[in-house]
MIKEBA-242947 format. One record per residue (C-alpha): residue in three letters; x, y, z. Coordinates in steps of 0.001 Angstrom, whole numbers, padded with zeros to 6 digits, always signed. Layout:
N
ALAXYZ ...
This chain:
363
UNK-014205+008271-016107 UNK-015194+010229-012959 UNK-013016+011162-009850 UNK-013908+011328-006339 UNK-014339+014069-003569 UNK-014273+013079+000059 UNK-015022+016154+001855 UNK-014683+016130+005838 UNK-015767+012823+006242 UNK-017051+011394+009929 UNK-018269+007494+010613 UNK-019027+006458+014169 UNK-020003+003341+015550 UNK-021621+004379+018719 UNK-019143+006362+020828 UNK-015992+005142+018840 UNK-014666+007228+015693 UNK-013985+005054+013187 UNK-012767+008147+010228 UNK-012833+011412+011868 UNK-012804+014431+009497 UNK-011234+012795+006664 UNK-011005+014530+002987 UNK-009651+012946+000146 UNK-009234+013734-004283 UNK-009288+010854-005903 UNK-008814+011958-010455 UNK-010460+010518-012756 UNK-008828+007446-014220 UNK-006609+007030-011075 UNK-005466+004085-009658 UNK-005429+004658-005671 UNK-004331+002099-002935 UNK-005611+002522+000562 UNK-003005+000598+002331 UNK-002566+000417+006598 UNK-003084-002303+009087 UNK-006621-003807+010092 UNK-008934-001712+011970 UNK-007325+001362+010519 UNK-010265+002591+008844 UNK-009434+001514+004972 UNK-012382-000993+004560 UNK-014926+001422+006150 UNK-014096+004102+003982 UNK-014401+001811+000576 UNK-017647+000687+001754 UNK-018826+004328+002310 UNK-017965+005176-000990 UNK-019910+002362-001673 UNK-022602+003093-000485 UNK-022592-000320+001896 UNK-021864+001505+004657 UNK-023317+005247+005913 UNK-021970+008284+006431 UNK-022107+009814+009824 UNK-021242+013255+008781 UNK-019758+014450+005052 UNK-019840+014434+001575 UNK-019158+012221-001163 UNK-019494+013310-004760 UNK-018555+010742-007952 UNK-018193+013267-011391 UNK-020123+016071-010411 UNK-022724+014019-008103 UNK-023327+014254-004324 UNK-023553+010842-003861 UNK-023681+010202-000016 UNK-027339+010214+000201 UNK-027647+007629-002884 UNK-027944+003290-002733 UNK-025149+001646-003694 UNK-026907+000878-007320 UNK-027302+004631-008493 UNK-023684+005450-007225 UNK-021853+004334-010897 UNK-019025+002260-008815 UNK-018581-002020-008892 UNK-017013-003466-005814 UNK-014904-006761-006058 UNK-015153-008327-002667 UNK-012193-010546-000542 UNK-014224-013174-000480 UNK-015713-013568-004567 UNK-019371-013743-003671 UNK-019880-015964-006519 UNK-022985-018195-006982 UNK-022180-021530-006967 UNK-025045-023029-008726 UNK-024439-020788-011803 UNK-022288-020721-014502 UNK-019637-017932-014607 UNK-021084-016389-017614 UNK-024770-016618-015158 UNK-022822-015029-012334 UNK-020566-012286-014728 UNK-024130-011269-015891 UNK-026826-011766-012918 UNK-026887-008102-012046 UNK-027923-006592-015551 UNK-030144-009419-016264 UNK-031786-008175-012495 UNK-032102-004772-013525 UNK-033308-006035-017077 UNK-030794-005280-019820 UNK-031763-006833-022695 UNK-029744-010080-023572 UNK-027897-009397-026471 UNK-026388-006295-024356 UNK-026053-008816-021384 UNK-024102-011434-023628 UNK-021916-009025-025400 UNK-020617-007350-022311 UNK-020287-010850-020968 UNK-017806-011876-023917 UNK-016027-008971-023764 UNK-015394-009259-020019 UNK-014616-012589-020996 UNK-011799-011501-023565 UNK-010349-009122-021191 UNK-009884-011829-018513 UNK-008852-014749-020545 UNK-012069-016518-019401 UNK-013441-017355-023049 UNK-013189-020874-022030 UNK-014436-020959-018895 UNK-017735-019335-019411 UNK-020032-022760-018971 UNK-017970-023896-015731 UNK-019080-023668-012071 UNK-017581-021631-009365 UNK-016457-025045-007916 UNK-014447-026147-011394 UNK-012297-023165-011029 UNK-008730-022027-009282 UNK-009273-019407-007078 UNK-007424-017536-009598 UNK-010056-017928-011946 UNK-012951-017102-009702 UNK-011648-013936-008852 UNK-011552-012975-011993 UNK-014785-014287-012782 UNK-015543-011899-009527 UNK-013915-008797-011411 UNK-015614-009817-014789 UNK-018811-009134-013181 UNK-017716-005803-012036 UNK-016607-005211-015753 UNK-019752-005561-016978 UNK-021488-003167-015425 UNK-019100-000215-017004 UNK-018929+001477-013636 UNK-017435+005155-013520 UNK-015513+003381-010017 UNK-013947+000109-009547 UNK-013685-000532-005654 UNK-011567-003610-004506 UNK-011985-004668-001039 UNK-008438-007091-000215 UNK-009150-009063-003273 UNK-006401-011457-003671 UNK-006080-012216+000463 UNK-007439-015872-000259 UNK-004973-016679-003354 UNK-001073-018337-002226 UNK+001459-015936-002927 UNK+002288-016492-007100 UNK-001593-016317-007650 UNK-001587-012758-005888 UNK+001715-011593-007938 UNK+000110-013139-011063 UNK-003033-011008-010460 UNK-001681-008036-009349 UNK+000124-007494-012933 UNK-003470-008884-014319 UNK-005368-005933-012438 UNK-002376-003591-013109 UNK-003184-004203-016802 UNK-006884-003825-016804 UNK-006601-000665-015264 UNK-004166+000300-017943 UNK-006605-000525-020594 UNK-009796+000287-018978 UNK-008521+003700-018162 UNK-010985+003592-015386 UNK-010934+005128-011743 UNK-010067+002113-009296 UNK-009504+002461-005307 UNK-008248-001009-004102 UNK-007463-001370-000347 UNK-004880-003852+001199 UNK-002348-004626+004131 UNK-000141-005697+001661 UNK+002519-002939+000929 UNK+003813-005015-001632 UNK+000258-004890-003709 UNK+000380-000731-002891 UNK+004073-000512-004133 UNK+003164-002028-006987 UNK-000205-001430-008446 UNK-000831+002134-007015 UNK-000441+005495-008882 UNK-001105+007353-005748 UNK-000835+005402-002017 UNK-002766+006782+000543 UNK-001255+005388+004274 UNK-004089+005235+006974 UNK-003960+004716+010309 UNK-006379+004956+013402 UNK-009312+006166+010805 UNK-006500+009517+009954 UNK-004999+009615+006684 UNK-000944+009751+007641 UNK+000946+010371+004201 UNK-001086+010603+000580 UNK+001828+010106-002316 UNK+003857+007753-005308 UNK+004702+005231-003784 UNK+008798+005869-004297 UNK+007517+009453-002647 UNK+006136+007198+000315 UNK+009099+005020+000215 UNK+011910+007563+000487 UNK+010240+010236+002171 UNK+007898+008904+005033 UNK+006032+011944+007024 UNK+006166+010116+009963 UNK+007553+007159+011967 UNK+004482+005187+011527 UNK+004671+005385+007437 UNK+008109+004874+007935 UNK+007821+001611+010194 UNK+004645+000024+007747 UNK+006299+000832+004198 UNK+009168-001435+003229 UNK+010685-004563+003659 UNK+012947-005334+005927 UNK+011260-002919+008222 UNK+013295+000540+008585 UNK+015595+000432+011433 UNK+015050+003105+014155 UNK+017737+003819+016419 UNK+017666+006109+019201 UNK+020360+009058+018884 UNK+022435+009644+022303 UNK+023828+013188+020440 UNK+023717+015466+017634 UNK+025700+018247+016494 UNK+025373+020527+014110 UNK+027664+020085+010911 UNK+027119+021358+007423 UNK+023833+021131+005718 UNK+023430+018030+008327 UNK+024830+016998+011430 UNK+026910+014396+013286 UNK+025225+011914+015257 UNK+026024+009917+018374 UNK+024750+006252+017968 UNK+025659+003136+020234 UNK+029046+004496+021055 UNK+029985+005540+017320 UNK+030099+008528+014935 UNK+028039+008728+011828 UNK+026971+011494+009797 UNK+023442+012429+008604 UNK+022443+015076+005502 UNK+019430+015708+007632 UNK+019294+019577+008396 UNK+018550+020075+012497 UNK+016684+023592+012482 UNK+013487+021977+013008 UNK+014074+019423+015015 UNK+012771+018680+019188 UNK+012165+016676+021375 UNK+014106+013157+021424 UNK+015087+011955+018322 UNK+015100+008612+016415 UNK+017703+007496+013030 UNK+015941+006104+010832 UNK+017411+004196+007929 UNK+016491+000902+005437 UNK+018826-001760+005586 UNK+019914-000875+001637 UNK+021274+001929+002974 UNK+023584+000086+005529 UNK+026451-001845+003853 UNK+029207-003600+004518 UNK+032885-002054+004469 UNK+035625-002631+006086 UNK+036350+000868+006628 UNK+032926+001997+008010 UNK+032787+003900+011364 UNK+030106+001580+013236 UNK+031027-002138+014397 UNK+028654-004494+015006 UNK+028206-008283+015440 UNK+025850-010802+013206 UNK+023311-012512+014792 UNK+021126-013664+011855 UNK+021977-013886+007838 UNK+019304-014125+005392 UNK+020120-015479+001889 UNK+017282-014320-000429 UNK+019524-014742-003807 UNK+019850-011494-005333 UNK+021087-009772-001938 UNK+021628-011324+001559 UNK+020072-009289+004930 UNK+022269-009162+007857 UNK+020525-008597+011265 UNK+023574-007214+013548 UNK+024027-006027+017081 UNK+025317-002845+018181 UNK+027723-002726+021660 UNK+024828-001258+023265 UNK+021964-003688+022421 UNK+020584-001964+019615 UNK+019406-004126+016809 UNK+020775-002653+012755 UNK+019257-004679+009910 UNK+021757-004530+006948 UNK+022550-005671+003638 UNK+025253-006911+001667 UNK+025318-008510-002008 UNK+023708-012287-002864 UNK+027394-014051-002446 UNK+027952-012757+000652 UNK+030444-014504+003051 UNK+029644-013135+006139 UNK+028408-015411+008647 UNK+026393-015854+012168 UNK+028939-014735+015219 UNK+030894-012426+012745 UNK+031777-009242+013745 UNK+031571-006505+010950 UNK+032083-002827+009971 UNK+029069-001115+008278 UNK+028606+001733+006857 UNK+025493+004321+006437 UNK+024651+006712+003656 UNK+024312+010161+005046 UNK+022003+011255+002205 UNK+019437+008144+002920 UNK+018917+008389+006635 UNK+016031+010101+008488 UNK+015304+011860+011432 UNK+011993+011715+013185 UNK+011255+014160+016346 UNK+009290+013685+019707 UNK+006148+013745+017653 UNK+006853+011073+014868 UNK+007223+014094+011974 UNK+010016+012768+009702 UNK+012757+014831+008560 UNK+014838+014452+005707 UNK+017769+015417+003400 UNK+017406+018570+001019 UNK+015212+016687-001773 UNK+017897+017469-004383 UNK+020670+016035-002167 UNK+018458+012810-001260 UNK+017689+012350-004983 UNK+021790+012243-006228 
């Protein structure tokens, strides 16, 4: 296993910055998820570590090599593409082993790594079939077979379940989960999808605009955004922001002004400027009849275990809530909710978050 070291890394296309002074530890044996919207940088970095794609300015080391300067087939790493990249003519045992047989391994090696690739994946049976005769379940696996046998120190994975429907990409997310578990192998896998980063990722790291914005667990990420925009991309329903008319002081927190009611927040206000924004997930709003904060119901969303209630605050503001799967609350209702002091947020004129004393939040 080998980690990586991104050290003040630079790529420009022209006159735009694409990464601009970026540095990044990746351990050995880590699984890391480079998760943000498109064009925030996360492809162009995998493909620099890659070697597809060249550094303007930096360093990139694998183990204890400076790899930057290297082609992508002395770097030690596999890359599983979006898009499979599979041969069609060939059989997926041909396509799981075309690259050693082009760099000439000897076939016995070639076949053995091929059958235990093949034993990994479930794809014993498979091995004679075409790309064609397969899900596209089965061909990216095929696709990740072929990375298996090279016994890279890095497995790089470019979006690669975008093209499955939605229970292929939650079957193969636990499949990839696994294979890192018993590969034990160093694996950076990049995606839009927060749900794939919550759960496949030992360490997440939130880009945005070619600037790493948060690197952490994913709960870390979850409960304790740095900023608004880590905030606004990580979870779902989105975390409501609300704009705070006043604050005072109270406690280890303070008492906040919102839409014409009074809540409380555990959020200590020494360091915070500049106008300020509640934030606060919808699991943290409930229903009770003796909360402080009315609001009205303009959209209920039954999704089984829990139902999401999009209200209306007297002064336009929109508060996504929830309430439990047999809810009885219905469009046009008018409601009382309630928030937890010691899960809301405050973020400052610049974006910074700001939250509860960690051992208060954590209760």
């Amino acid at each position: 296993m080998s980690g990586i070291e991104l050290t003040s890394i630079n790529k420009a296309f022209g006159a735009y910055e694409a990464i601009a002074n970026l540095s990044l530890s990746v351990s050995p044996g880590e699984f890391v998820v480079f998760l943000g919207p498109s064009g925030c940088g996360k492809t162009t970095l995998l493909r620099m570590i890659a070697g597809l794609e060249p550094v303007s300015a930096g360093e990139i080391s694998i183990g204890d090599r400076r790899v930057e300067h290297l082609p992508p087939g002395q770097r030690g790493v596999a890359m599983v593409f979006q898009n499979y990249a599979l041969y069609p003519h060939k059989s997926v045992a041909e396509n799981m082993g075309f690259g050693l047989r082009n760099i000439g391994v000897d076939k016995a090696t070639v076949a053995a790594k091929i059958q235990e690739a093949a034993r990994i994946l479930q794809l014993e049976a498979l091995l004679d079939r075409k790309p064609g005769q397969l899900s596209g379940g089965q061909r990216q696996r095929v696709a990740i077979g072929r990375a298996i046998v090279k016994s890279p120190e890095v497995f790089l994975f470019d979006e690669p379940l975008s093209n499955l429907d939605a229970m292929l990409r939650a079957r193969t997310r636990v499949e990839i989960a696994r294979l890192h578990k018993r590969l034990g192998a160093t694996m950076i896998f990049v995606t839009h999808d927060q749900i794939e980063a919550m759960t496949m990722a030992e360490k997440i790291v939130v880009m945005s605009n070619g600037k790493i914005e948060q690197i952490g667990a994913p709960m870390e990420i979850y409960r304790r955004p740095s900023t608004r925009f880590v905030a606004s991309f990580v979870g779902v329903p989105a975390m409501n922001f609300l704009e705070i008319g006043e604050l005072r002081s109270e406690g280890d927190g303070a008492r906040i002004t919102l839409g014409g009611h009074d809540i409380r927040t555990a959020v200590p206000t020494a360091d915070l400027s500049g106008a300020l924004t509640l934030g606060v997930r919808p699991e943290a709003v409930r229903i009770n009849p003796q909360g402080s904060i009315e609001a009205k119901v303009d959209v209920v969303e039954r999704l089984g275990e829990k139902t999401v209630l999009h209200t209306q605050l007297a002064d336009g503001q929109q508060l996504i809530a929830e309430d439990v799967g047999e809810s009885r609350v219905r469009f046009g209702d008018v409601v009382r909710l309630e928030i937890d002091p010691l899960r809301t947020h405050i973020f400052d004129g610049k974006g910074v978050g700001h939250h509860p004393a960690r051992s208060q939040a954590d209760d």
